[in-house]
C-alpha positions as CSV (number, residue, x, y, z in Angstrom):
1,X,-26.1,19.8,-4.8
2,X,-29.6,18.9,-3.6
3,X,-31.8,20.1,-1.3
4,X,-34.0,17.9,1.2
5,X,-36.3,19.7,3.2
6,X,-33.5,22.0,5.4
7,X,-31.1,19.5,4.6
8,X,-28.6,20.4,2.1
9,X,-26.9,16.8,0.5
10,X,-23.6,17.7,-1.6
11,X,-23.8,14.0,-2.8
12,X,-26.8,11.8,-3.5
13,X,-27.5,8.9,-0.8
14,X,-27.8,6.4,-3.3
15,X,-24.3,7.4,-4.9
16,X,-22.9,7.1,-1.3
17,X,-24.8,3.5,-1.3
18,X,-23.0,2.7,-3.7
19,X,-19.3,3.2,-2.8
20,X,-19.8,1.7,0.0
21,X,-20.8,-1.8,-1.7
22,X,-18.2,-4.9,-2.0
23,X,-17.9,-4.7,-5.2
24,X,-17.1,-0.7,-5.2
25,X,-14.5,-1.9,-2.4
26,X,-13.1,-4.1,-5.7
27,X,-12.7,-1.6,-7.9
28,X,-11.7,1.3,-5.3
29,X,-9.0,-0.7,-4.1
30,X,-7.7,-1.4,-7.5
31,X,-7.5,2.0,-8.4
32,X,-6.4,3.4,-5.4
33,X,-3.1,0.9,-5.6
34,X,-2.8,1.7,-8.8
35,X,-2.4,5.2,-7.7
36,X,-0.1,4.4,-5.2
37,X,1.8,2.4,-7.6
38,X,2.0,5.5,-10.2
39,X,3.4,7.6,-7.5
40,X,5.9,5.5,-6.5
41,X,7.4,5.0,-9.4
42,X,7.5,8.5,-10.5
43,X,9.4,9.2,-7.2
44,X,11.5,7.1,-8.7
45,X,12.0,7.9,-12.1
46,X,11.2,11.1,-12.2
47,X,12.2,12.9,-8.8
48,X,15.0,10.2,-8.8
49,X,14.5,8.3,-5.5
50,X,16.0,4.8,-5.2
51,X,13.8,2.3,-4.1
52,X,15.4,0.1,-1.0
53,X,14.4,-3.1,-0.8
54,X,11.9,-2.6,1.3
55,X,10.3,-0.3,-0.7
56,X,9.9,-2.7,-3.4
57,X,7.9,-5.4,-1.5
58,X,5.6,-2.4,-0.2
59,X,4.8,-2.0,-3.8
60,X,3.7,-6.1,-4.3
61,X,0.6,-5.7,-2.3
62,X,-0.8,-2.7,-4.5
63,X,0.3,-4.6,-7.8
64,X,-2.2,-7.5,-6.8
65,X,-5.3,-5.4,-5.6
66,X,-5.0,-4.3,-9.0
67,X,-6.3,-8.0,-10.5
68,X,-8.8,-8.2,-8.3
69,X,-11.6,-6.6,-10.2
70,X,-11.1,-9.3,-12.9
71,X,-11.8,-12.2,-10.9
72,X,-15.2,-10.0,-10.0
73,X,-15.4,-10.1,-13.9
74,X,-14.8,-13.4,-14.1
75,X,-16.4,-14.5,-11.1
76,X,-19.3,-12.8,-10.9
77,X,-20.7,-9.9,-9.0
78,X,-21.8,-13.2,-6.0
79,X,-18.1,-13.0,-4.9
80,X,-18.3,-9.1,-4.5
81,X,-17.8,-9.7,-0.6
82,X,-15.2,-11.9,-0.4
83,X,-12.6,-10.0,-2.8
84,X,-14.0,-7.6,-0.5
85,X,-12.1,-9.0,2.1
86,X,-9.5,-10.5,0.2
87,X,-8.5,-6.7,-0.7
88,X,-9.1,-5.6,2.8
89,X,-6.7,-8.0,3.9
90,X,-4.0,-7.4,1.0
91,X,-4.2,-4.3,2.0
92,X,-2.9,-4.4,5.5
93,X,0.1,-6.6,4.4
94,X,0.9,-3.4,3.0
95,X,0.0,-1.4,5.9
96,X,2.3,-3.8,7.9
97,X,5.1,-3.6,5.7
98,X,4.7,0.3,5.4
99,X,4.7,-0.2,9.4
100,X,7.7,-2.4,9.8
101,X,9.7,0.2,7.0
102,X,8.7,3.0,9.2
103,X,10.2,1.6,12.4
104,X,13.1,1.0,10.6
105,X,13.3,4.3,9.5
106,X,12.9,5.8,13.1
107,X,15.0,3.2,14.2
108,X,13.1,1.3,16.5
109,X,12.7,-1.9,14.3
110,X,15.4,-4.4,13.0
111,X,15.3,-4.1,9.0
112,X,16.6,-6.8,7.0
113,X,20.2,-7.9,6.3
114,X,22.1,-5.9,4.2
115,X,19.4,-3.0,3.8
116,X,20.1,-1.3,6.9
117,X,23.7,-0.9,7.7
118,X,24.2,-4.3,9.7
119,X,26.2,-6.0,6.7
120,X,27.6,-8.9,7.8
121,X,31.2,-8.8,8.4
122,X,32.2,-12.3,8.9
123,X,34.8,-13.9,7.3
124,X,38.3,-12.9,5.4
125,X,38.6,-9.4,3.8
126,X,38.4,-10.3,0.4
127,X,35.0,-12.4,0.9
128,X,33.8,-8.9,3.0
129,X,35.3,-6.9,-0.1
130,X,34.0,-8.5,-3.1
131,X,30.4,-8.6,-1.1
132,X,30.7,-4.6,-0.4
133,X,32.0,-4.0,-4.2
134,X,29.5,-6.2,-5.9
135,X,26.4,-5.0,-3.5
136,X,24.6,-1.3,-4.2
137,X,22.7,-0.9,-1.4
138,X,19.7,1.5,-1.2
139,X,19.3,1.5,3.1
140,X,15.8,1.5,4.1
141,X,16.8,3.0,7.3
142,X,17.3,6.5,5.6
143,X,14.5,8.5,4.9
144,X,15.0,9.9,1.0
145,X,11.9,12.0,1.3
146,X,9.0,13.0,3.6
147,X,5.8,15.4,3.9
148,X,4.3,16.5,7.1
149,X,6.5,14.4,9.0
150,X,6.4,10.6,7.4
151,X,8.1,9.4,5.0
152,X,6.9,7.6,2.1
153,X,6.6,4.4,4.5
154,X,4.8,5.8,6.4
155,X,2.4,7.5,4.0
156,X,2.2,4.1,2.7
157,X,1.0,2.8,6.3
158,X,-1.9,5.4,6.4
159,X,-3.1,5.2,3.3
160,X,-3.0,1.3,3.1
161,X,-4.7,1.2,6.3
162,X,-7.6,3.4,5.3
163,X,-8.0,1.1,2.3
164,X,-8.3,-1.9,4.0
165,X,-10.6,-0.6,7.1
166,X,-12.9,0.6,3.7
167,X,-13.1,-2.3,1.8
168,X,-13.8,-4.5,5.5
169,X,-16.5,-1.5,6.3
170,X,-18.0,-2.0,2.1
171,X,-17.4,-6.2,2.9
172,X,-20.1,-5.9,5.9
173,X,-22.8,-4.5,3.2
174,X,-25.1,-5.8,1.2
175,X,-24.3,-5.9,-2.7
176,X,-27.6,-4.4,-3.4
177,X,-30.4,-2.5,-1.0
């Protein structure tokens, strides 16, 4: 903790500087949907939660913010502000998809074919039968688990959303100062 004049400063400016840079953005992102990634799975392998299908594109976004600091390796630290961006925007496909998963959940969005109860029901009973026997269907219009009133979905929203608006806030400053 420092002290500045009557001003007490639990962390130093110039570390706050620097989280807030693009190429902190890079590396935040990529460890924050890492994160995301390593609770997800173990919801699902150790608490035992079944992914829907839905669940498992929410979880594509997060694998690829997790590259991103190697192409600022590769790169170069010049391109800071525009994987910036490109992880900002990454990130609210995943905020969109935890979204669209969450109004399927509460019901006031269609989910996809065959993940939400609308199986289609066309054709002769054996077809329907062998489709119903051969499918195991996780419905994303359940909700296997929530805190504080969203589900995983939507915690997924949230946090992706706060991601992206911080690496798009990071994006807008300079590299250096």
């Amino acid at each position: 903790m420092l002290v500045d004049g009557d001003v007490v400063m639990i962390f130093p400016l110039t570390l706050m500087s620097k989280l807030f840079r693009p190429s902190a953005a890079v590396l935040m992102t990529a460890v924050l949907g890492a994160a995301m990634l390593m609770t997800a799975y173990g919801f699902e392998y150790i608490g035992g939660l079944l992914p829907c299908r839905m669940c498992y594109w929410q979880r594509i976004p997060h694998a690829v913010v997790i590259v991103l600091p190697i192409f600022l390796i590769l790169l170069g630290w010049r391109y800071a502000v525009w994987l910036a961006v490109l992880a900002g925007f990454i990130m609210l496909i995943s905020a969109g998809l935890g979204f669209w998963h969450s109004g399927v959940e509460w019901g006031f969005l269609p989910g996809p074919t065959g993940c939400s109860g609308n199986i289609d029901f066309s054709g002769d009973v054996s077809t329907v039968l062998d489709g119903l026997l051969k499918t195991k269907t996780i419905r994303c219009d359940e909700v296997p688990w929530s805190f504080l009133g969203l589900s995983m979905a939507g915690w997924n929203f949230v946090n992706s959303a706060f991601i992206a608006i911080y690496a798009f806030i990071c994006a807008s400053r300079p590299e250096t100062e």
